[in-house]
C-alpha positions in Angstrom: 29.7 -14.8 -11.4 27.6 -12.1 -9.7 25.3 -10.6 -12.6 24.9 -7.4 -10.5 28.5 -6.9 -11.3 27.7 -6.9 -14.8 26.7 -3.2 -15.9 26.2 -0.7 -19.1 25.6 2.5 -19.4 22.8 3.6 -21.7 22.6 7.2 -23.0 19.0 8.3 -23.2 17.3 9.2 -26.7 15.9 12.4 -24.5 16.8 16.2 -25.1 18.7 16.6 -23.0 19.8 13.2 -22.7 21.1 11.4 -19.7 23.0 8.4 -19.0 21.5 5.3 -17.1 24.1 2.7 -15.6 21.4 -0.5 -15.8 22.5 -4.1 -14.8 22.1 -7.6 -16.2 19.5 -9.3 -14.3 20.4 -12.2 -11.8 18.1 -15.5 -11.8 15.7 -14.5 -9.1 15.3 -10.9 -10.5 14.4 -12.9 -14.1 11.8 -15.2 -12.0 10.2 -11.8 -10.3 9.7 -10.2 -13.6 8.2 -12.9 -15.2 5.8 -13.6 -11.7 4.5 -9.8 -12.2 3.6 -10.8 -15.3 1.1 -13.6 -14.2 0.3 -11.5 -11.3 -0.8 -8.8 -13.6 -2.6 -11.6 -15.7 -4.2 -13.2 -12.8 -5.6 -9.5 -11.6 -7.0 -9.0 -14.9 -9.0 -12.0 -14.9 -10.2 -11.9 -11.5 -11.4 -8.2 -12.2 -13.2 -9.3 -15.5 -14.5 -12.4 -14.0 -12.5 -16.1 -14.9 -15.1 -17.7 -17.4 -15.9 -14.3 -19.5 -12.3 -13.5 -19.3 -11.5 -16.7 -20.8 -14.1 -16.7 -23.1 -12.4 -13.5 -24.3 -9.1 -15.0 -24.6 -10.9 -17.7 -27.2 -12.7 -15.1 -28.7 -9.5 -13.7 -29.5 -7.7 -16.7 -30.8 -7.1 -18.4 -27.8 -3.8 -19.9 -26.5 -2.2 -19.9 -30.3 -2.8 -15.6 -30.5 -0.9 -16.2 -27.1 1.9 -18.3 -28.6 2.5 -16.2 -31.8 2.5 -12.6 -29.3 5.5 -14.5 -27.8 7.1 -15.6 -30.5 6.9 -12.5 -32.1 8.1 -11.2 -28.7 9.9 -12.7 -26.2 10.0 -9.7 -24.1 6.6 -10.1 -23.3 7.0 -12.5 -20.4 8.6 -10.0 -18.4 7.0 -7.3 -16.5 8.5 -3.8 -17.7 7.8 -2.3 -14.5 9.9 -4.8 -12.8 12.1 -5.1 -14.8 13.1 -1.0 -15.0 12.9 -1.5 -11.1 15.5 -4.3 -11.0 17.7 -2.8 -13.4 18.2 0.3 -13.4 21.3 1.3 -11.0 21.7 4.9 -11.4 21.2 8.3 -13.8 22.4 11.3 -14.1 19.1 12.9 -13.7 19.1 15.0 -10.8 15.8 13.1 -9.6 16.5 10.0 -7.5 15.7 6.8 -8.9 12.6 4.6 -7.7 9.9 2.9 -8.6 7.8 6.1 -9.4 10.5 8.3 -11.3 11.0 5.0 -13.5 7.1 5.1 -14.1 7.2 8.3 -15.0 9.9 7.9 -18.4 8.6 8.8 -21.3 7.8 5.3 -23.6 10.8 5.8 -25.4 13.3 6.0 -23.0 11.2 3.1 -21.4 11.8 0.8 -23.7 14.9 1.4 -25.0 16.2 0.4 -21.2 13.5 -2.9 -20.8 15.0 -4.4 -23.8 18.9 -3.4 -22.8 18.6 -4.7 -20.0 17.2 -7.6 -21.1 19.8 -8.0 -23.5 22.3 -7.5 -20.9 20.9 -10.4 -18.9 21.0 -12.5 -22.3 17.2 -12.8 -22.4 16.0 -12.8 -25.9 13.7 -9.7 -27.1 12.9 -10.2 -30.8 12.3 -13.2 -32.3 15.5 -13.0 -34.2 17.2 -12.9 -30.7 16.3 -16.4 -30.6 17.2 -18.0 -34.2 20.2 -15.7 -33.4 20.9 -18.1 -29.5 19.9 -21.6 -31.7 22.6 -21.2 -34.2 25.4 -20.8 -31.8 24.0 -23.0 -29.1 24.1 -25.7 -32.4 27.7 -24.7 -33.9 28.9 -24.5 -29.9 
C-alpha cells in the first residue's frame, strides 16, 4: 500500500562497491520526475529562444524523432536527477546522501540505480519493458 515501504538493495558496479537501499517510487514522486523533465525542457527553450528552438526540434525530425527517443526509451520522461533524489534511501558510503553526493556518481553507478528504481516502481525502461506489461495485462 505505501510504495516507500517497498525497498531493494542494489550493490554498486564500483571498486570498492557499496550497497544502495533505493525505493519504489510513489505516484507524486512519478509526477515530480516527469515535471523536471518539462521544466528542464521548457528552460532549454526559453534560453535558446521558443521559435529557433522549435525550428531546431523540426530540423531534427520534429515530434516523430521525439516519439521514437521514447519508444526506444521509456526512461526518458523521467528526470535522473530526480529520480536518484527520490529514490535513493541509504548507502554504505561513508558520505551522506543528498542531492549533490548523488550528482556526483560516476555514470555507471548512475544509471544502473535510475533504471532500478524505476523498475522497482514498475515504470517501464526499455522498450521491451513495455511489449513485456502488454502481454500480461492481455493474458490477465
Amino acid at each position: 500500500m505505501f510504495s516507500s515501504r517497498i525497498t531493494k538493495e542494489i550493490t554498486t558496479p564500483t571498486e570498492p562497491a557499496y550497497v544502495v537501499t533505493i525505493r519504489q517510487l510513489s505516484g507524486r514522486q512519478k509526477e515530480r520526475c516527469q515535471q523536471a523533465v518539462l521544466k528542464k525542457s521548457v528552460e532549454l527553450i526559453t534560453n535558446i529562444g521558443g521559435a529557433g528552438a522549435f525550428a531546431e526540434i523540426q530540423r531534427l525530425g520534429g515530434e516523430k524523432t521525439v516519439k521514437a527517443q521514447a519508444d526506444r526509451d521509456p526512461s526518458s520522461s523521467y528526470d535522473r536527477e530526480q529520480v536518484l533524489v527520490e529514490g535513493v534511501v541509504k548507502w554504505s558510503a561513508e558520505e551522506e546522501v543528498t542531492p549533490d553526493t548523488l550528482g556526483d556518481l560516476e555514470a555507471a553507478t548512475s544509471d544502473l540505480l535510475f533504471r532500478e528504481i524505476l523498475r522497482l516502481s514498475r515504470v517501464a525502461v526499455t522498450h521491451a519493458d513495455i511489449e513485456t506489461d502488454e502481454v500480461a495485462a492481455k493474458n490477465a
